[in-house]
C-alpha positions as CSV (number, residue, x, y, z in Angstrom):
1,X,136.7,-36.4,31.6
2,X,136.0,-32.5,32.6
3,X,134.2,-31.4,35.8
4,X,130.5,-30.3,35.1
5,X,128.9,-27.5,37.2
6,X,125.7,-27.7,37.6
7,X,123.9,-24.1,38.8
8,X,120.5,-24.6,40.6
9,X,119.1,-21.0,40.6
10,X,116.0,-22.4,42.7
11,X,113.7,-19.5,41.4
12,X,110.3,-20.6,42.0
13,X,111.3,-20.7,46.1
14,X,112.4,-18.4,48.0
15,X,115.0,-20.0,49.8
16,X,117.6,-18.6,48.2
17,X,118.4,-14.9,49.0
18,X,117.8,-12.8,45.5
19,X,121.3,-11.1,46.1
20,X,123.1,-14.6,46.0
21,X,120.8,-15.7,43.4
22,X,122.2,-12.9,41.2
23,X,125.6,-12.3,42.3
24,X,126.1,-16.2,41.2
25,X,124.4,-15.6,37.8
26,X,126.9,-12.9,37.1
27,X,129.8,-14.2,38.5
28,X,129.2,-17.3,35.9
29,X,128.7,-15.1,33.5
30,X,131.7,-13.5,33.6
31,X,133.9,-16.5,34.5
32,X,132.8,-18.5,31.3
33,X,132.8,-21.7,32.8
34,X,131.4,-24.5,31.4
35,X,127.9,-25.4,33.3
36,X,124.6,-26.0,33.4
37,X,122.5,-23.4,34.7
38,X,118.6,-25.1,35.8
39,X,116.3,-22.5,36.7
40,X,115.0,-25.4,39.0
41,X,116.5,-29.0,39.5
42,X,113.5,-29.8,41.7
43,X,111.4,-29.5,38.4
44,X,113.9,-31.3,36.3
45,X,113.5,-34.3,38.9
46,X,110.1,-34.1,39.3
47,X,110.2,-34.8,35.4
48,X,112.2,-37.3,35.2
49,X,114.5,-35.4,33.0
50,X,117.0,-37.5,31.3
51,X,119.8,-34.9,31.5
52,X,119.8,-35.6,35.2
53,X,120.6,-39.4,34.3
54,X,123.3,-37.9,31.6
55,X,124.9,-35.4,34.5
56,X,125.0,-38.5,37.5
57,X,127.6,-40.2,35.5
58,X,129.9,-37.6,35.2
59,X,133.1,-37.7,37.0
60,X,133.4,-34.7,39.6
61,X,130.2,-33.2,39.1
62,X,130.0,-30.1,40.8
63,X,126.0,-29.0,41.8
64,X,125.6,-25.6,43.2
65,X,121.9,-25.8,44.7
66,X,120.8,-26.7,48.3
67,X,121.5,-29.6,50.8
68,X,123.5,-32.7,49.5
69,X,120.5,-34.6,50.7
70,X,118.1,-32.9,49.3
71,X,120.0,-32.9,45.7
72,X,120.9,-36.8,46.3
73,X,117.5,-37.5,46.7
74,X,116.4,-35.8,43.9
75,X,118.4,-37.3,41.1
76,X,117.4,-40.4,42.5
77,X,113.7,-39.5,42.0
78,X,114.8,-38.9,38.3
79,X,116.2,-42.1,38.1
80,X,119.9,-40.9,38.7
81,X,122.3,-41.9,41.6
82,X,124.8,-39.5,42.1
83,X,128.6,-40.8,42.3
84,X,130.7,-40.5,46.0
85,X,132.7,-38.1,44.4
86,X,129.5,-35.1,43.9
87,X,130.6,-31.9,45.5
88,X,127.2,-30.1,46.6
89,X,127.7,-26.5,47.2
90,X,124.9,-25.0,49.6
91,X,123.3,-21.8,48.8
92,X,121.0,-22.0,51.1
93,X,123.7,-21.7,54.3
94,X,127.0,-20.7,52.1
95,X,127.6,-17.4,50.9
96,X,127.9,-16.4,47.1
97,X,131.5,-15.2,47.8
98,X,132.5,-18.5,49.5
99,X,131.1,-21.0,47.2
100,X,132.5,-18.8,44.1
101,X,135.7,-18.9,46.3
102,X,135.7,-22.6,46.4
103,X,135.0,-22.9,42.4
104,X,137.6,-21.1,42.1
105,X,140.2,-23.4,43.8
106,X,138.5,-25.7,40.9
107,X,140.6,-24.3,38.3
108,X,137.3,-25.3,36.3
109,X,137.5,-25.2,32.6
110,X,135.8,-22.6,30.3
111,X,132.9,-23.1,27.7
112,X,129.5,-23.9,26.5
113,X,127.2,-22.4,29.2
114,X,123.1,-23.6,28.8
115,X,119.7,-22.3,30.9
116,X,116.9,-24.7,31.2
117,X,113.6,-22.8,31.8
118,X,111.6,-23.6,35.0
119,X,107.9,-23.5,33.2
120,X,104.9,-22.1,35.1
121,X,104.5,-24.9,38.0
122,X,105.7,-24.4,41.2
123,X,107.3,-27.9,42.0
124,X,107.2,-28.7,45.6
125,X,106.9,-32.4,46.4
126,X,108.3,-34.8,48.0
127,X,111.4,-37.1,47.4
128,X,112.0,-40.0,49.7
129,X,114.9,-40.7,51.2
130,X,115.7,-44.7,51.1
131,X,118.7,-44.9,52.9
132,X,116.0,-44.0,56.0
133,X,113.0,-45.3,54.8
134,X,111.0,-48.4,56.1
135,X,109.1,-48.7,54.3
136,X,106.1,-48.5,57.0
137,X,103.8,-47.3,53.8
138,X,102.5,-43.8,56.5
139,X,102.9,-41.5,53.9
140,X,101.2,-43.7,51.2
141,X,98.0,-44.1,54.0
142,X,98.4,-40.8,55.1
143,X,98.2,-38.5,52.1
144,X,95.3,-37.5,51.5
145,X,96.2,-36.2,47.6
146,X,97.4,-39.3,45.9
147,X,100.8,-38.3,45.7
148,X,102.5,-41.9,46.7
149,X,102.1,-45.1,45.6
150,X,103.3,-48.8,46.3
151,X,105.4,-50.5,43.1
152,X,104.8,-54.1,42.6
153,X,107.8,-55.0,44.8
154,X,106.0,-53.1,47.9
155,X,108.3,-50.8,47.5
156,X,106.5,-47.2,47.9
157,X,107.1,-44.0,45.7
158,X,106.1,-40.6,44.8
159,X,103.7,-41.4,41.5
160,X,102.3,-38.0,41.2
161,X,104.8,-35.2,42.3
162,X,102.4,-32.5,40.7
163,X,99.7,-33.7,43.0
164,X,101.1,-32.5,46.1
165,X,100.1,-29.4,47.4
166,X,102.3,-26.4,47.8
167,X,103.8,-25.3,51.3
168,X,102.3,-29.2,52.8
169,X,104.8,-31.0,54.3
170,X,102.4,-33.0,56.4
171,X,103.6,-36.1,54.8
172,X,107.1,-36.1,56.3
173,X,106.2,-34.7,59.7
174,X,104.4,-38.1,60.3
175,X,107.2,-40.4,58.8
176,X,108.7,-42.1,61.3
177,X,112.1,-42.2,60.1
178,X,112.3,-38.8,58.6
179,X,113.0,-39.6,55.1
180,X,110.9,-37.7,53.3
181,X,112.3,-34.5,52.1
182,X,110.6,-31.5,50.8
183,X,113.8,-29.3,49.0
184,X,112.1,-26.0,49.1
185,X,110.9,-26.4,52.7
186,X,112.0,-23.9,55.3
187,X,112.5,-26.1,58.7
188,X,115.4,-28.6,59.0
189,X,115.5,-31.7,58.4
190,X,112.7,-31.8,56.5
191,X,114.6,-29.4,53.9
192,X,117.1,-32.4,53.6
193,X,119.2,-30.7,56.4
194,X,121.8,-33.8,58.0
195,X,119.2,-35.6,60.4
196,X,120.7,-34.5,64.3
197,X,119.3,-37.4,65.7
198,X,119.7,-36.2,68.8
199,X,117.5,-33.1,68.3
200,X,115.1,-35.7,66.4
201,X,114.5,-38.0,69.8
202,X,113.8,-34.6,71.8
203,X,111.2,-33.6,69.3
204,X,109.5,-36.5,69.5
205,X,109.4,-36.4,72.9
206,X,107.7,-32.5,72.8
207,X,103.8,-32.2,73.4
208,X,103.3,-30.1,70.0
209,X,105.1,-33.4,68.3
210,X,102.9,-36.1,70.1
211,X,99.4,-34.0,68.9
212,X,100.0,-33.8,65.8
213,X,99.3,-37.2,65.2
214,X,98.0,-38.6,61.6
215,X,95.0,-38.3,62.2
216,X,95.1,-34.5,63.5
217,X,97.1,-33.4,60.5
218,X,94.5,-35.1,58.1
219,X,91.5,-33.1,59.9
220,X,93.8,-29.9,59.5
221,X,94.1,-30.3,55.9
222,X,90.9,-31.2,55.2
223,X,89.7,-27.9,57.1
224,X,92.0,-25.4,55.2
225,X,90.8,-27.6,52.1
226,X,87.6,-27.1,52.8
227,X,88.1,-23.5,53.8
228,X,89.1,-23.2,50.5
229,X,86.3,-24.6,48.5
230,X,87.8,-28.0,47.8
231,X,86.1,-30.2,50.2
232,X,86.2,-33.4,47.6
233,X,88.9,-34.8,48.9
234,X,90.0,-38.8,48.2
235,X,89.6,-40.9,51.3
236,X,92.8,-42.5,53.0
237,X,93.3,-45.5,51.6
238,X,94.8,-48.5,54.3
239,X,96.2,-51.6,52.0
């Protein structure tokens, strides 16, 4: 079985410089190789889109998008768990010549390129990251949007992706085990960056960490909520 490429072009963030963006998008062009260009992947998992599923189980799949984390995790929200063998090429630290140095090393075959449209919505949301998680059910008591939920094993998840609020990533600043992942965030490891857990105990022990605590970040939100006209917001819920 071929390699598949799959081409992230991340366009509704701005994580991605516009100048590697593009010089990708014509280098694939020109190359013919087979791929898959998404003008999101964070919207395809947010979707559950089956081609996700269909891509997981393909030998030597190649994804050119943002941290392996942060890619793992999100075929996983779709329902897909990426093979050992995934090669994730970083656009958001790699530059376009390097990783279109490294297809090329691929000797990747040519043929059938396809573009999947984005839509209109902007989707940042949250993917959890089980190999950390605890399960201690923060996020689910924390948010004050309705964006999680507990499954009937106990087990919680992200129900509602399109509930969560853009740029707020209060939800993984309070998990305890850093696990939640927001792709299209700026600050590591949040952004799915490899946890240094070194640099992880030292924040924890910093005075900015230890006030903003739950309950801080809840009264923040609900101020710039407010602020903003939306003051009905759903109560935390503690099961």
């Amino acid at each position: 079985m071929m390699s598949r490429v799959i081409f992230c072009q991340c366009k509704k963030a701005a994580i991605i410089s516009d100048d590697v963006r593009e010089e990708l998008t014509q280098w694939f062009h020109r190359s013919q190789i087979a791929c898959e260009v998404v003008e999101d992947l964070c919207g395809l998992a947010a979707h559950k889109d089956e081609r996700l599923v269909q891509w997981a189980q393909q030998d030597e799949l190649i994804v050119v998008a943002c941290y392996e984390r942060a890619v793992r995790w999100l075929f996983s929200a779709a329902g897909a768990q990426l093979k050992n063998d995934v090669r994730v090429l970083n656009q958001r630290v790699q530059g376009a010549q390097e990783i279109v140095a490294g297809l090329e090393e691929m000797n990747l075959p040519t043929g059938q390129q396809t573009t999947s449209a984005a839509g209109e919505w902007v989707p940042w949301f949250p993917v959890i990251d089980y190999s950390r998680c605890i399960n201690c059910r923060q996020c689910y008591n924390f948010c004050l949007f309705g964006v999680f939920a507990v499954d009937a094993e106990g087990k919680v998840q992200v129900a509602q992706p399109a509930n969560c609020k853009t740029g707020c990533p209060a939800c993984a600043r309070v998990c305890p085990a850093v696990a939640i992942i927001f792709a299209k965030y700026n600050e590591t490891p949040f952004n799915g960056d490899v946890v240094d857990e070194q640099k992880l105990a030292q924040l924890r022990q910093s005075k900015d960490f230890k006030n903003m605590s739950p309950a801080m970040l809840q009264r923040l939100i609900r101020a710039r909520m407010g602020q903003r006209g939306n003051v009905n917001l759903p109560n935390t819920r503690h099961d």
